[in-house]
C-alpha positions in Angstrom: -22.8 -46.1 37.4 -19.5 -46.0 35.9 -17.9 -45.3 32.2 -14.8 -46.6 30.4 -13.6 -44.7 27.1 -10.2 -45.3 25.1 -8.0 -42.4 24.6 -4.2 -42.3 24.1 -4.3 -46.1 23.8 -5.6 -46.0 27.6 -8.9 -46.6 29.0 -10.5 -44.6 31.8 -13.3 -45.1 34.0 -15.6 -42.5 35.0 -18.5 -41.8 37.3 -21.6 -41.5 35.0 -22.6 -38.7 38.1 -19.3 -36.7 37.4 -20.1 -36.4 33.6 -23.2 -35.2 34.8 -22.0 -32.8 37.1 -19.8 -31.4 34.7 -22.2 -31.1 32.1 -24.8 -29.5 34.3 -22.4 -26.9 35.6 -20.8 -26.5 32.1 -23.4 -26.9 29.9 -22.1 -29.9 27.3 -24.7 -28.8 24.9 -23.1 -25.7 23.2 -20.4 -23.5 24.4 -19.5 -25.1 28.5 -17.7 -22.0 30.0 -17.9 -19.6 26.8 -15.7 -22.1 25.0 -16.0 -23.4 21.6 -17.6 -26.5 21.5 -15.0 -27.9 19.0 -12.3 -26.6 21.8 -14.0 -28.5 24.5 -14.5 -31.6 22.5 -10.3 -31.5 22.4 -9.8 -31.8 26.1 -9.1 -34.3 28.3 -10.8 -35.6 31.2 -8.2 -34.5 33.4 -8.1 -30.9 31.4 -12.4 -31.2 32.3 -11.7 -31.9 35.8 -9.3 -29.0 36.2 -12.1 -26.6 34.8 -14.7 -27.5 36.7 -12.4 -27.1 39.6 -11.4 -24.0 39.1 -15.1 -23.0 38.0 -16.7 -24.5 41.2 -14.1 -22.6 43.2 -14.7 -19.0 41.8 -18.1 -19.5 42.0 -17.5 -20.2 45.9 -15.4 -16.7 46.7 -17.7 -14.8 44.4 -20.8 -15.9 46.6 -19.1 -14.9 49.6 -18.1 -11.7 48.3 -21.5 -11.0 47.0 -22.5 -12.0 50.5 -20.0 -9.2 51.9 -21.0 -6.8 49.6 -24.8 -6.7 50.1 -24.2 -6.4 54.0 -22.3 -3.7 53.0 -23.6 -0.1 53.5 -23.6 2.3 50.2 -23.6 5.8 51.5 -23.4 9.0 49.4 -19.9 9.5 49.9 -19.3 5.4 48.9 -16.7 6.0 46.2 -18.5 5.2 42.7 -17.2 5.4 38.5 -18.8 5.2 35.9 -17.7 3.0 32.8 -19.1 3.3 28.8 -18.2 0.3 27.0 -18.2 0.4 23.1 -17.2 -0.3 19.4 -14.9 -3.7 18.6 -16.8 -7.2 18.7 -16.8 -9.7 21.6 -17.7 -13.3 21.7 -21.5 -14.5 21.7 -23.0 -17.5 22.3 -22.3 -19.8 21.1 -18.9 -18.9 20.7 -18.6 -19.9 17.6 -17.8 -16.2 15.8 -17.3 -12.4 17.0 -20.1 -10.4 16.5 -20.1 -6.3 16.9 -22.5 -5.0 20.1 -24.6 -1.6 21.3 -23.0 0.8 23.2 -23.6 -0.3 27.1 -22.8 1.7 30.6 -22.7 0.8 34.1 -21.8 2.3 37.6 -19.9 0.6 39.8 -19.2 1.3 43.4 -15.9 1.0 45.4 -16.0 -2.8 47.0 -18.8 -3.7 44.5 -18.8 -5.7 41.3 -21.4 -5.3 38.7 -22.6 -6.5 35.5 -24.1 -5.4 32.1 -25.4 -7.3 29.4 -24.1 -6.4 26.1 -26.5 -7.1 23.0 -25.3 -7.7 20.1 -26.5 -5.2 17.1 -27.8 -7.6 14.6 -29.7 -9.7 16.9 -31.0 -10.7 20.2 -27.8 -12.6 21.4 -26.2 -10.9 24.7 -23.7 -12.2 27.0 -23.1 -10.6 30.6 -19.8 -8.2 30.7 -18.6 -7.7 34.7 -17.0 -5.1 36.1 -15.1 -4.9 40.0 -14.3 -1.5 41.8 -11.8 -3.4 44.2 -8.9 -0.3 46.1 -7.9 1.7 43.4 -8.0 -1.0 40.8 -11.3 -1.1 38.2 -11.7 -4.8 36.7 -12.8 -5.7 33.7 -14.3 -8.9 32.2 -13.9 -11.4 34.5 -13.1 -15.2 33.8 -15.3 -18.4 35.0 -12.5 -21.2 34.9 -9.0 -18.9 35.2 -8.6 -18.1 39.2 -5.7 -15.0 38.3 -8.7 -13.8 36.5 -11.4 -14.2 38.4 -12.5 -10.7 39.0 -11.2 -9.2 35.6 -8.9 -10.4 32.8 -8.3 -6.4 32.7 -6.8 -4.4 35.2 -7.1 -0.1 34.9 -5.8 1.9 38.3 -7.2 4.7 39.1 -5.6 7.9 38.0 -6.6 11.2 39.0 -7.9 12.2 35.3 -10.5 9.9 35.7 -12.5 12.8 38.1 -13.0 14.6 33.9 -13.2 11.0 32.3 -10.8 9.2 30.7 -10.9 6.7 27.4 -9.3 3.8 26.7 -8.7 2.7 23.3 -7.9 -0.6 21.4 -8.8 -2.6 24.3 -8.6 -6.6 24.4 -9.5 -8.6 26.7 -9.5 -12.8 27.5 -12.1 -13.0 30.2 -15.6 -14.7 29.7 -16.8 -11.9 27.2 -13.3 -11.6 25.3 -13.7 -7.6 24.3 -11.6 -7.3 21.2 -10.5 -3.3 20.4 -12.9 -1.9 22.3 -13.6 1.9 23.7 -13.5 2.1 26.9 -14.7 4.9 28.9 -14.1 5.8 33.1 -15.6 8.7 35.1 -15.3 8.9 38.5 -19.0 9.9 39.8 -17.5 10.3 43.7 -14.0 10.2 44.1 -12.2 8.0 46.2 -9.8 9.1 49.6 -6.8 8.4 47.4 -4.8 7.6 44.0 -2.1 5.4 42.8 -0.1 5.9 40.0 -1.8 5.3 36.1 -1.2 2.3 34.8 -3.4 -0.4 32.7 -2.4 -4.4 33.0 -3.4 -7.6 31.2 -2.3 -9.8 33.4 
């Protein structure tokens, strides 16, 4: 079964089963993908089609990592951090307004990605905050529809200081969680062969 709509003076047809597809995987009632509803309501079909793309295909390489990564053998000399996220506000579902969250902490190790579910402090609300260990690089708040972001819209490489702890202040991020001026914390718990030069990204 088949739709036709009007926009831009143009009408479209549609596959009732691809509205239904996209709604299952995006969830059309509330925030699909951690976006505004208003927001979504705004796009296109094509813009739709190009999320669920890009959704669809993150979700494919993260199974096969996660594959990887649980055939993967954690000794005790594995390289590990670990990471104290706090203060600022983040988005909630659903997604309407920031809200501020409890202190959370995770430990990640080297070739691993993990998650943590930060609650919000005035409420039962939480939304899942992911964190890779990938080489020397530590990602942070990954993205469900941007591929450049698919392991972390944040990007901290390892620096030597890290073996003491090291914070990060006034940290924003644009990933799925959306971490605005947060405090963000890295100890390295064992450290890893080698270290690159310090540096944080956004991109």
């Amino acid at each position: 079964m088949s739709i036709r709509f009007l926009k831009y003076g143009i009408y479209f047809s549609l596959n009732l089963s691809g509205v239904l597809a996209i709604c299952v995987i995006a969830g059309c009632s509330g925030a699909p993908y951690g976006m505004p509803a208003q927001e979504w309501a705004s796009l296109s079909m094509p813009e739709i089609q190009e999320l669920q793309e890009n959704y669809q295909r993150i979700k494919d390489l993260r199974q096969e990592e996660k594959s990887w990564q649980e055939r993967s053998k954690i000794t005790s000399t594995t390289p590990k951090i670990e990471l104290k996220i706090e203060g600022g506000t983040v988005k909630m579902p659903p997604f309407v307004k920031r809200v501020e969250y409890k202190p959370a902490k995770l430990v990640v190790y080297q070739g691993h990605c993990r998650s943590v579910k930060l609650q919000e402090k005035k409420g039962k609300k939480k939304i899942e905050l992911e964190a890779c260990y990938l080489g020397d690089i530590v990602y942070l708040d990954s993205s469900k529809t941007d591929y450049q972001w698919r392991h972390g819209s944040l990007r901290f490489y390892y620096v030597p200081i890290w073996l003491s702890g090291f914070t990060y202040n006034n940290i924003n991020s644009q990933g799925y969680v959306g971490l605005n001026d947060a405090t963000i914390n890295i100890k390295v718990l064992v450290p890893p062969p080698t270290a690159v030069t310090p540096s944080v990204s956004h991109d």
